[in-house]
N, C-alpha and C positions, 0 to 999 in steps of 0.2 A: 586305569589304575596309575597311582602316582609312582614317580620313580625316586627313591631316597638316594641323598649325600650327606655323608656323615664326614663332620672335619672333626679333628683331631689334635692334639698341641704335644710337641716332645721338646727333650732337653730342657726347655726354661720357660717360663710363664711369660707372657709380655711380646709373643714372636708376629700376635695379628691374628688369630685364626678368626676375629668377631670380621676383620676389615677383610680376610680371605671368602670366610662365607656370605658377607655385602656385597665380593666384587663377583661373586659367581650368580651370586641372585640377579643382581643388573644387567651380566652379561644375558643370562637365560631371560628374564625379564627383555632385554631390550630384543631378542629374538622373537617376541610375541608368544611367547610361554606363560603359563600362570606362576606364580613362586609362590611359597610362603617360608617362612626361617622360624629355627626356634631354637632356644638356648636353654641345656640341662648343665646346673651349676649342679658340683659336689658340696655345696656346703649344707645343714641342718637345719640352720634360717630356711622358717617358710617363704619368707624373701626378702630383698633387701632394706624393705619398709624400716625397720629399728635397728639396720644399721650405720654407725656414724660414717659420715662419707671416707672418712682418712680410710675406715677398714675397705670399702668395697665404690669407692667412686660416688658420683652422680646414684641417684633413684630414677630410672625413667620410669613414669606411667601412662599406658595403652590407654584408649580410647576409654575400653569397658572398667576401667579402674586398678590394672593389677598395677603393683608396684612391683618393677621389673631389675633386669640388669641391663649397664649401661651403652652394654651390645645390642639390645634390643635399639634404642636408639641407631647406632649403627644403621640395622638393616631396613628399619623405615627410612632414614634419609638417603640409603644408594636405591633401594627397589621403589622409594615413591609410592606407599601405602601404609592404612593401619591397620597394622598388629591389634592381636589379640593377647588374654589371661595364660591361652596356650602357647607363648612364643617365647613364655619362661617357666623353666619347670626345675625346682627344687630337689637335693634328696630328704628333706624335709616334708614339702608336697607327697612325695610317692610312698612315704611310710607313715605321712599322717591317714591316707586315703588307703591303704594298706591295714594299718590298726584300724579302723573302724569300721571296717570290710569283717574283719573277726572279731570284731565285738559285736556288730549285728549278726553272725553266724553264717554270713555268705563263704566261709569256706568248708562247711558242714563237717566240722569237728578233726579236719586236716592237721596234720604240723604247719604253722606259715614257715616259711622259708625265705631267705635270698632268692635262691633259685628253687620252684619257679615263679613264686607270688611275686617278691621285688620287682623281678626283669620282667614278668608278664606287665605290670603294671606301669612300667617303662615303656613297653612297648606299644600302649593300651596310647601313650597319651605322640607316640610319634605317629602313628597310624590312623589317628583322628580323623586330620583334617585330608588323608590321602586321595578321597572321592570329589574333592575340591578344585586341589591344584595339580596341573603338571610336574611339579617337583619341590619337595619335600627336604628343605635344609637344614640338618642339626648340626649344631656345632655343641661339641661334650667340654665343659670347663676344665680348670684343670690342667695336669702337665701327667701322660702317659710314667707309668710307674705310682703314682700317688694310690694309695690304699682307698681311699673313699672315693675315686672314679669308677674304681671296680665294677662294682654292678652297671653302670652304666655301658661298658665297654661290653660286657659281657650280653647285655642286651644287645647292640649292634649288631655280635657279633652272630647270635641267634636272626636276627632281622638276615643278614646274607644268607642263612642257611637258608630259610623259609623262602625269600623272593629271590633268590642265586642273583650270578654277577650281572647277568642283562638286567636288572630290575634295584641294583644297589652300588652304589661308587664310596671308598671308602677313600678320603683328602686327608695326605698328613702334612703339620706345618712344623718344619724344623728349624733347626741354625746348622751353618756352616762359619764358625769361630775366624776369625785372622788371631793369628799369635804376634804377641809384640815382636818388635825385631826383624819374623821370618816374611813377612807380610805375605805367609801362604795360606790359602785357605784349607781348612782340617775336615774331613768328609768323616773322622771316626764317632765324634758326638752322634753324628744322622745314622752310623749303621746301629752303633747302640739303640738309639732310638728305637727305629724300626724292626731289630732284633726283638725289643721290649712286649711292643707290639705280637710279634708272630709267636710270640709265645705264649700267649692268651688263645692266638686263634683268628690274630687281623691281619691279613695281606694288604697292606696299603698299596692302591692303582696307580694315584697321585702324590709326589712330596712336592712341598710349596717351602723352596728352601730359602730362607732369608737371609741376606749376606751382605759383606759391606760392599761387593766388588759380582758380576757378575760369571757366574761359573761357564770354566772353558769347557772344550769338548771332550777334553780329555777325563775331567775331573766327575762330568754326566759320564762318562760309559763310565769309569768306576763306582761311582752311584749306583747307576742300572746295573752292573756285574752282584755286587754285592750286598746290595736290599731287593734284588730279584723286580726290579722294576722298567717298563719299556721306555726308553731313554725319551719319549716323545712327552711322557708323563714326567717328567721332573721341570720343574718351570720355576725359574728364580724369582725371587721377591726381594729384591736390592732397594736397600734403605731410600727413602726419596724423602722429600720437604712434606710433599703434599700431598694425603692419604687418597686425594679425589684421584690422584697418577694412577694408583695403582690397580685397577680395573682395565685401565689401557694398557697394562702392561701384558697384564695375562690374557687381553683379548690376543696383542701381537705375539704370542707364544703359542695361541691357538688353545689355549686352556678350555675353553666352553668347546671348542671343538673335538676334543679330544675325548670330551666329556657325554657329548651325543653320540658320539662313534661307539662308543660301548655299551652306551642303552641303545645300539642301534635304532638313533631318531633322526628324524628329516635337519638337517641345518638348514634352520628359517633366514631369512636375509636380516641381518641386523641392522640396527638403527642406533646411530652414537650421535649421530651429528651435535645435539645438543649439547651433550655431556664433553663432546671436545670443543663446543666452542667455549663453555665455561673455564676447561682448564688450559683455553689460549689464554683469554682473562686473567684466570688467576697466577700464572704465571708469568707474565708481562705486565705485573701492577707496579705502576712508576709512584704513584702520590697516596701518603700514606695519614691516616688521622687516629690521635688516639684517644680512647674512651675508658675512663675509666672504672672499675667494677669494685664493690664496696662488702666485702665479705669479712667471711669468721675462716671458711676453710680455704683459703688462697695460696696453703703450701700447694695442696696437690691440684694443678689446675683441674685434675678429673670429676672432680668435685660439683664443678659447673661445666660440663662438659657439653652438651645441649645449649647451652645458653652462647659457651665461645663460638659452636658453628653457627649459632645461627646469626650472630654478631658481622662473622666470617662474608656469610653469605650476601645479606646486605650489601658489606662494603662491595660483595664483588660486582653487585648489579651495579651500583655506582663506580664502580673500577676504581675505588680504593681499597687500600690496606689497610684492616685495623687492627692497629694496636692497641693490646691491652695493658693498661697500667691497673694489677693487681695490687687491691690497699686492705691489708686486713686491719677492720673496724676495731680489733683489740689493742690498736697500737696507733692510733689516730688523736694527733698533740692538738694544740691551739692553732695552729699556724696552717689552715688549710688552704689557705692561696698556695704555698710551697707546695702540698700534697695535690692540688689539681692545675696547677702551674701550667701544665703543656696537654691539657686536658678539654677535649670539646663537648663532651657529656658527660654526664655519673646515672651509673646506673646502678641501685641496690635489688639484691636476688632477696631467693626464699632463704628459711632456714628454720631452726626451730631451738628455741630454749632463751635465757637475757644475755647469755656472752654476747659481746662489741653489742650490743643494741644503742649505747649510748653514741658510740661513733658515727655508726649509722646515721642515724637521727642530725648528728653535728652535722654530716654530709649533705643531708638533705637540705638543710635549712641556707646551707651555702648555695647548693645549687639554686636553692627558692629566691633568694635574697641577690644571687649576683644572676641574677637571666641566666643561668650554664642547664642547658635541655639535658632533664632528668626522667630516667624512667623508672618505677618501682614494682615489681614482680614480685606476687605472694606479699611474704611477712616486709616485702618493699612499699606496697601500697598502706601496710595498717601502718607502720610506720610512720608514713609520707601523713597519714590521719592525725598520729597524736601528735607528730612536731606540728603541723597548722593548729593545732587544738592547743596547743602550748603557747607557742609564739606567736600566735597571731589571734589567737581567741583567749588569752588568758586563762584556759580551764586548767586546774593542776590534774593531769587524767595519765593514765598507762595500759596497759590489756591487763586484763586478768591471766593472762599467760607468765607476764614476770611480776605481776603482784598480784594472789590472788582476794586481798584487802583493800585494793583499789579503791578512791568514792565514786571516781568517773572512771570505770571501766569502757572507754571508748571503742576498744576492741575486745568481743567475749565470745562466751559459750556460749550457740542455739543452744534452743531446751532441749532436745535430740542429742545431743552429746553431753548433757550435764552426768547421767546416769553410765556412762559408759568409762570403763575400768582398765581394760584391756586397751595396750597400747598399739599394736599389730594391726594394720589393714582398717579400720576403724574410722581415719580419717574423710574428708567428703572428696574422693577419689573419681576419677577419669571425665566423662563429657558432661556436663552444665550449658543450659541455655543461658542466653542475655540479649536483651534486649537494647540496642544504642537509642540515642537522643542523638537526632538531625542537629546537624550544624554544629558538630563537636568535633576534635580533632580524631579521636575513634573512627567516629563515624567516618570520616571522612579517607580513613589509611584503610579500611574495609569496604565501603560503599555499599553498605548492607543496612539494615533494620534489623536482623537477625543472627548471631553467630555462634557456636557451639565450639569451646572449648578446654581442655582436660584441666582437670584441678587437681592438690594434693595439698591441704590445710586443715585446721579443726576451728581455729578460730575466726571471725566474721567480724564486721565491723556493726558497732549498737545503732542503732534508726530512730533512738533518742537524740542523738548527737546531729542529726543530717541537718536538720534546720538554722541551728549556731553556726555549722560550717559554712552551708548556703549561702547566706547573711556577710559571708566573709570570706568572699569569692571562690568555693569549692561547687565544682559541678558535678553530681555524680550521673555520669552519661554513658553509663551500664548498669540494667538491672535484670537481676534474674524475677522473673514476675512471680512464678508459681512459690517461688520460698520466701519476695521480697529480701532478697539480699544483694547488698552495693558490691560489683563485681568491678566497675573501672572509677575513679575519682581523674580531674584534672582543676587546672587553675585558669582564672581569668587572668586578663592582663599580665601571662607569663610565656612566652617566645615558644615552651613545650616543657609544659610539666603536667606528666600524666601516668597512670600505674594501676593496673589491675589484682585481680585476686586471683585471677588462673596463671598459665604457665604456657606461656605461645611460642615458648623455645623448644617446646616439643614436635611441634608440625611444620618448624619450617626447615626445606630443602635447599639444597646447591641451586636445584633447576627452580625453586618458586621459593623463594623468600618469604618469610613469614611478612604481611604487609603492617607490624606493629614495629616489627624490628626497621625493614624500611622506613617508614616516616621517624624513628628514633632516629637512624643514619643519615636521615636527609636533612633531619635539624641539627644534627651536629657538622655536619658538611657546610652549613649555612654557617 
């Protein structure tokens, strides 16, 4: 039977618990343990699908297509696997699956209730995947005290009762404040906190207190005196640069240790090596290159949160540093030499709707026009279509997404989505095959014939159009066979200009670099 960790967030929203429960996965993962993670948000949203990023970050999407939170990302790139539908769960999900439970009559003419239909149904979806894996990581959205976490806490707290303490670890992630001036650190915010807590009915094992400064010894027995905790269990999370640190941190605090010792389990011999050599790399990166990214949501970089690590990660295999020069497309003048001035690539992301499209497009045509190695992702590739269809094929064409009157709809609706109404989950979501064409730059960053990966789009590019482009140097050297849709476009006679229709910021890691991002990084390096 699996063993549950349940992480938890007090005092303020923003403290880590997605990066706390990555580094415990790793840890236990890198001990030869199975993991799996998974994220109950309080919000109503069946998920993040419709919402705009400002509200909730990045969308990440699983293999199998769920549209996730951007903590999910997270824990595939520390634990180095994919996730599933189940590694994000809604209060949304559990009362849409709730209601239709008693409208089909499965609770034969009961009252439903919170407790016990909600929690049971809670609990129904932590216990799933239990005959699986070795241990079972939830992390509950949310800041302890919030009214809509509720049921979820109270599920938890039901799971200790049922599998008691050898069989459950309950992780709290707090603050410990500095006050201006006293430059002392304040332990009262984390008893609150944890007071909060036991007054529901949760004895937190573990606080994972984050701080500017690391706590002395004096300030852990106060701690442990007064949230009733064993001083061994309190393990600081002191602010760093670089979130790949802090896994090492809590390895040397003996966190995953502390953590076997109560599920009374073997401590397997660990295995870092890798992971510490990456973060010698990343922290001794002397030369640095910038690339620039060509967006609409570019205040909150969360937004493209996937796409900077994996950005990240490339450079580190090349042992540069990339910087990004964030340029939002709604505010992009005539004068783009100034705007990519100190700039070794452009690359344009997904999105969805016509704000900055025209910027965009201007971006592209620079990169196309002056050799600057461009790569387009999603709504980057359909893009990267109608400016060549513009400017170099003279078609006057746009998608039918920002004009649905188009003549030359270059980018449209399959017939499969013309009839569909509902905005929600609807889109052509998670793994697609594609097929490459030998001797393409694709091919050549894969060394494959074959590759499978996650999408989130509705629109496609028309297969009216492929021949005109052809003709005028567009290669399209990915195709999905079974639906005949153009998944990757690139150009001849251009140094690296290339862009697909899926999203390969999703699978790549620290330790394995996604290989589309690589050969982007290596022609900008050039």
């Amino acid at each position: 039977m699996a063993k549950y960790i349940f992480v938890t967030g007090g005092v303020v929203s923003g403290l880590g618990k997605g990066i706390t429960a990555s580094s415990i996965g790793l840890l236990l993962k890198s001990r030869n343990y199975k993991v799996f993670n998974q994220k109950f948000d309080p919000y109503i949203n069946i998920d993040p699908g419709t919402m705009s990023p400002y509200q909730h970050g990045e969308v990440f999407v699983t293999k199998d297509g769920a549209e996730t939170d951007l903590d999910v990302g997270h824990y595939e790139r520390f634990i180095d696997c994919e996730l599933d539908s189940n590694s994000s769960i809604t209060t949304g999900k559990i009362y849409l699956e709730v209601i239709n439970k008693e409208r089909n009559g499965d609770y034969l003419g009961k009252t439903v209730q919170v407790i016990p239909h909600i929690t049971d149904e809670i609990k129904s979806k932590i216990y799933k995947n239990g005959k699986d894996y070795d241990f079972i990581i939830t992390e509950i959205g949310g800041t302890v005290g919030d009214i809509e976490s509720l049921p979820f806490l109270e599920a938890i707290r039901q799971v200790r009762q049922e599998l008691g303490v050898e069989n459950s670890i309950f992780v709290h992630t707090t603050l410990i404040p500095t006050l201006y001036g006293s430059k002392e650190l304040k332990t009262k915010p984390t008893q609150h906190s944890v007071h909060e807590l036991r007054s529901i009915g949760i004895q937190p094992d573990i606080l994972v207190c984050r701080a500017s400064k690391e706590l002395n010894e004096e300030l852990k027995d106060k701690i442990s005196l007064f949230c009733n905790i064993k001083k061994e269990g309190i393990i600081n999370a002191v602010d760093v640069k670089n979130i790949y640190r802090i896994p090492i941190n809590f390895y040397n605090q003996k966190m995953d240790v502390e953590i076997l010792n109560q599920f009374k389990m073997k401590t397997k011999k660990i295995d870092l090596k890798q992971w510490n050599e990456i973060i010698d790399i990343v922290e001794n990166l002397k030369e640095e290159i910038e690339i620039s990214i060509v967006g609409k949501y570019v205040e909150l970089e969360d937004a493209y949160l996937s796409l900077k690590e994996a950005l990240k990660h490339a450079g580190y295999y090349y042992k540069k540093k990339i910087k990004i020069n964030w340029v939002n497309s709604e505010k992009i003048d005539k004068n783009l030499k100034n705007v990519f001035k100190n700039s070794a690539g452009i690359l344009v992301p997904g999105g969805f709707g016509n704000r900055g499209i025209e910027g965009k497009i201007k971006s592209i045509k620079y990169a196309r026009e002056n050799n600057i190695p461009f790569f387009g992702i999603c709504l980057g590739m359909q893009l990267a279509c109608i400016e060549i269809a513009r400017n170099v094929c003279n078609i006057k064409c746009n998608s039918t997404e920002f004009d649905e009157k188009c003549e030359n709809n270059i980018i449209d609706l399959m017939e499969e989505q013309k009839s569909i109404s509902k905005k929600g989950g609807t889109l052509r979501l998670g793994n697609y095959s594609c097929e490459l064409l030998k001797n393409t730059k694709i091919y050549n960053a894969y060394k494959s014939d074959n590759i499978v990966e996650r999408h989130r789009h509705r629109y496609e590019f028309n297969n009216k159009f492929r021949e005109i482009l052809e003709g005028n140097g567009v290669i399209f050297s990915g195709i999905n066979k079974k639906r005949n849709l153009v998944e990757t476009i690139e150009l001849k006679n251009h140094p690296y200009f290339l862009a697909c229709q899926f999203h390969p910021e999703f699978k790549s890691r620290i330790v394995k670099p996604h290989p589309l991002f690589l050969s982007f990084v290596k022609a900008c390096i050039k």
